[in-house]
N, C-alpha and C positions, 0 to 999 in steps of 0.2 A: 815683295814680302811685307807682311803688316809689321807695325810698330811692337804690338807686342811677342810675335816670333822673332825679332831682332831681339829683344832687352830677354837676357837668360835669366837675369832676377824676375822680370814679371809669368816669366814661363814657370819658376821654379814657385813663384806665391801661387798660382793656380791651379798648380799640380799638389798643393800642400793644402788650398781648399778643399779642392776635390776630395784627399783623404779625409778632411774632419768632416766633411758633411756626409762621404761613407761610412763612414766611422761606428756610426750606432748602428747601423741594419747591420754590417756585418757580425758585429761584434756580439751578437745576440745567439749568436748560435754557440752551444756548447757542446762539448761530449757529455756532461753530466748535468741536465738543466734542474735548477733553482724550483723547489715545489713547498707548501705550510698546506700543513691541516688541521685542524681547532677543532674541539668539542666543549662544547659547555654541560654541566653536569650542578642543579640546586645553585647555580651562580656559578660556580666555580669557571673559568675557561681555563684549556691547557691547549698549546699549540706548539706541533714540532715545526721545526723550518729544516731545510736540508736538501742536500744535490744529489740525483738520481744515478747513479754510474748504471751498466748495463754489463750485465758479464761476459759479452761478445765473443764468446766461442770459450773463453778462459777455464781452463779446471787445474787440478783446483780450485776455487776461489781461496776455502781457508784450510791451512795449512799449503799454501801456495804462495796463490799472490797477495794472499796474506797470511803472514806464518804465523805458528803458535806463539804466544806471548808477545806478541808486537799490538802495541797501545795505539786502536786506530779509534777515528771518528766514522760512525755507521750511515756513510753519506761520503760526499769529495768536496773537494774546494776550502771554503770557509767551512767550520766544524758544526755540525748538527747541534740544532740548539733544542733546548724545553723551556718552553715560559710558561709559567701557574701563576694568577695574578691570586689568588689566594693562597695559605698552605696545604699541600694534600700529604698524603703517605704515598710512594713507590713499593709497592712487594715489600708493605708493612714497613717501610724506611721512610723517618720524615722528612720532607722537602720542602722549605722554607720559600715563601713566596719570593719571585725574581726570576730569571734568565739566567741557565743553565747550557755550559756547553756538555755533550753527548759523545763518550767513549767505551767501547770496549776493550777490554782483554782478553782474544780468542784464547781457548784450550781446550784440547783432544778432549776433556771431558766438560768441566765446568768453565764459565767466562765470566769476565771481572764485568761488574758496569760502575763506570766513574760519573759522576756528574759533579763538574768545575764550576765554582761560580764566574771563572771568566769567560761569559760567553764569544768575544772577540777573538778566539786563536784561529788560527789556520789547520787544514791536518797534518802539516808536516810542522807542528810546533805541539805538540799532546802536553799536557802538563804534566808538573814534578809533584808527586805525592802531596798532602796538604792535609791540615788537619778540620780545615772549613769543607772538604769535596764530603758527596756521599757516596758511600763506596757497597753495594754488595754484590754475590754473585749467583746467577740464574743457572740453568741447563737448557741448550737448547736442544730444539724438536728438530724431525725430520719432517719436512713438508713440505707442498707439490711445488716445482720450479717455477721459481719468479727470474724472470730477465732482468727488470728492472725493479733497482732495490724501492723498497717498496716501508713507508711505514701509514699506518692505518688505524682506525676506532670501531671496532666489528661489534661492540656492543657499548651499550650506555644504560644508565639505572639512574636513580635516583640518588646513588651512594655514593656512584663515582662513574667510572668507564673501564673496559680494555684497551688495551694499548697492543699493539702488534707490530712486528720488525721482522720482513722477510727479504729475502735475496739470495740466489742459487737455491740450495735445497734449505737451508737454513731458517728456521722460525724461530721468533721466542715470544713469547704471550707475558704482557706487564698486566697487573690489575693498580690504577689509580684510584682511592679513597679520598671523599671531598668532606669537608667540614659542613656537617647540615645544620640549615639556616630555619629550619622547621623548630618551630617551641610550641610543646601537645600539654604544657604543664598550666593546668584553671586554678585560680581558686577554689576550695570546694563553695565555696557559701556560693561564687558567682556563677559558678555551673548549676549548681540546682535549683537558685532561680531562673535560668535558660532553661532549664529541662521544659518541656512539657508540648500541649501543641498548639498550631498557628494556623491561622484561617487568610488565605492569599487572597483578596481579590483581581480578577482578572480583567484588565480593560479590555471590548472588543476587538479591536484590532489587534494586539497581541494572544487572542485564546487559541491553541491548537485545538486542529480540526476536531470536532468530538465532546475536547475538553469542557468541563461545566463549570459557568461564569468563576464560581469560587472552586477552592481546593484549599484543602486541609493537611499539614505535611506535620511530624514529629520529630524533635529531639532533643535525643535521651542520654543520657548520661550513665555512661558504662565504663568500671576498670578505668579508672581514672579522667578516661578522654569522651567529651562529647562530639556524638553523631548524629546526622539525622538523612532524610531523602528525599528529594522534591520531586513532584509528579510531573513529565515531561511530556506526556499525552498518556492514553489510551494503554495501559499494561506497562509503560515504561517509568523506571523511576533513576533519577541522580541522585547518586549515591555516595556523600562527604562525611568530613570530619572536619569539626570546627577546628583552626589552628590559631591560637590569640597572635594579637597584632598589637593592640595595647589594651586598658582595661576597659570591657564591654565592647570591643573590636574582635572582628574573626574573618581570615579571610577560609574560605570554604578549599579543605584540598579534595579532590575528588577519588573519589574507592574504586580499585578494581581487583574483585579476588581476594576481599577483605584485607588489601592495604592502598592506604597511600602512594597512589602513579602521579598526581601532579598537584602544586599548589597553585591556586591559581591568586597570583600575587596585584594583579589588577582587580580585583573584585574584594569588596568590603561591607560585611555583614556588623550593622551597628545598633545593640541591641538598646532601648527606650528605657530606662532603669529610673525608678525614680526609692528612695531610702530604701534599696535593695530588693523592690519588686521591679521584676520586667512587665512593661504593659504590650508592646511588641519590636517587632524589629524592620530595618530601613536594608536593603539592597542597593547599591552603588556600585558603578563599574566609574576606574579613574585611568586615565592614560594619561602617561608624561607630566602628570599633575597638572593639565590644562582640560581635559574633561572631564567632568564629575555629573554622570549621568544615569538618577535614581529607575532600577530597573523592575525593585518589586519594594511592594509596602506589606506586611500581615501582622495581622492585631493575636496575642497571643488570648486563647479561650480557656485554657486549663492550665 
């Protein structure tokens, strides 16, 4: 017999290895696995975090296995959380930037939604009333069966996002509101020396196919806010709104459908002013503040 099947202490440390180095593969498996899903919205990010249960054959789920007015977290384990590194609005309710733990209070008609600022609890530990939580309450829908609880971002805009929470037949649709980082307000004196038009010269290697060496593009100053559109070839035109960035700064937001779809917050239109006339303007695209790389020059003519 070897030495170390004789000594029952050195059997019993390698039998105690053996678990800690199984330890993680097994331990990974759960009934209710760990999921986050993030949307960013004008800067804003919001991100839920939360455990998946599965309703495995269960019915009820609510007014069951979970009954009416029992304060649950819509997730298992560690309690479902919302983090907004900004402030936004929930369903017109302000929600102060930080990490939120996530509770309902099921009922046959209407449901409470609590959000704690302790996002650390468990779900078998729901919080005591408070006068920091935000507290209102939604209706939910009836809609098509989800197995696994399920929360999701089925749309996003410019203003904010939807928020969605489904499981069994149960939905409830959130709308979150972002604080826009967009400023349309000019001076008037410095807009309408912008107004007017600009003559691009185009270096060879950058002209689209067709295009002729130069191009001439406008903008005008309308209803407060200046616009304009640059020629992208042949019948096609880009189509912005200047957004000030500082003074005689603009970063171009781009139009679809006559509004604002995207700012494009790497690109910077920097107008040539000299005792409040513009002679023309400079094109810059900046990444990470380590590229600054001039993309178009145009001398204004009018």
């Amino acid at each position: 017999m070897s030495p170390l099947l004789r000594n029952p202490v050195l059997v019993s440390l390698g039998f105690l290895t053996l678990l800690v180095y199984a330890a993680p593969a097994s331990a990974q498996i759960r009934g209710s696995e760990r999921a986050t899903v993030s949307q960013v919205s004008d800067g804003t990010s919001v991100t839920v975090d939360y455990s998946r249960p599965l309703v495995r054959g269960r019915s009820p789920v609510f007014g069951g296995l979970i009954d009416w007015g029992h304060v649950w977290t819509p997730g298992a384990n560690s309690a479902t959380t919302l983090a907004v590194d900004h402030p936004v609005t929930l369903n017109g309710n302000a929600v102060p930037e930080g990490a939120w733990s996530v509770w309902f209070i099921p009922g046959e008609g209407e449901w409470e939604v609590v959000l704690d600022p302790d996002e650390r609890l468990y779900h078998t530990q729901p919080p005591e009333p408070d006068d920091d939580q935000v507290r209102f309450r939604v209706r939910p829908e009836v809609g098509e069966f989800t197995e696994v609880l399920t929360w999701d971002f089925p749309m996003v805009d410019r203003e904010g996002m939807d928020l969605r929470f489904r499981w069994d037949q149960v939905e409830i649709d959130f709308r979150i509101d972002v604080e826009s980082t967009a400023v349309t307000e000019t001076p008037v004196d410095e807009a309408r020396a912008i107004a007017g038009s600009y003559e691009v010269e185009v270096p060879p290697e950058r002209q689209a196919e067709g295009a002729p060496p130069t191009m001439t593009f406008e903008i005008a100053y309308e209803d407060g806010v200046l616009r304009g559109a640059l020629p992208m070839g042949p019948g096609e035109m880009a189509r912005f709104e200047l957004l000030p960035r500082a003074s005689w700064i603009y970063s171009p937001g781009w139009m679809m459908d006559g509004e604002v779809f995207e700012q494009e917050l790497e690109i910077f239109m920097e107008f040539d002013e000299e005792e409040g006339t513009v002679q023309g303007l400079e094109m810059r695209g900046v990444v990470d503040d380590r590229i600054d790389r001039v993309m178009m020059r145009a001398t204004k003519v009018r």
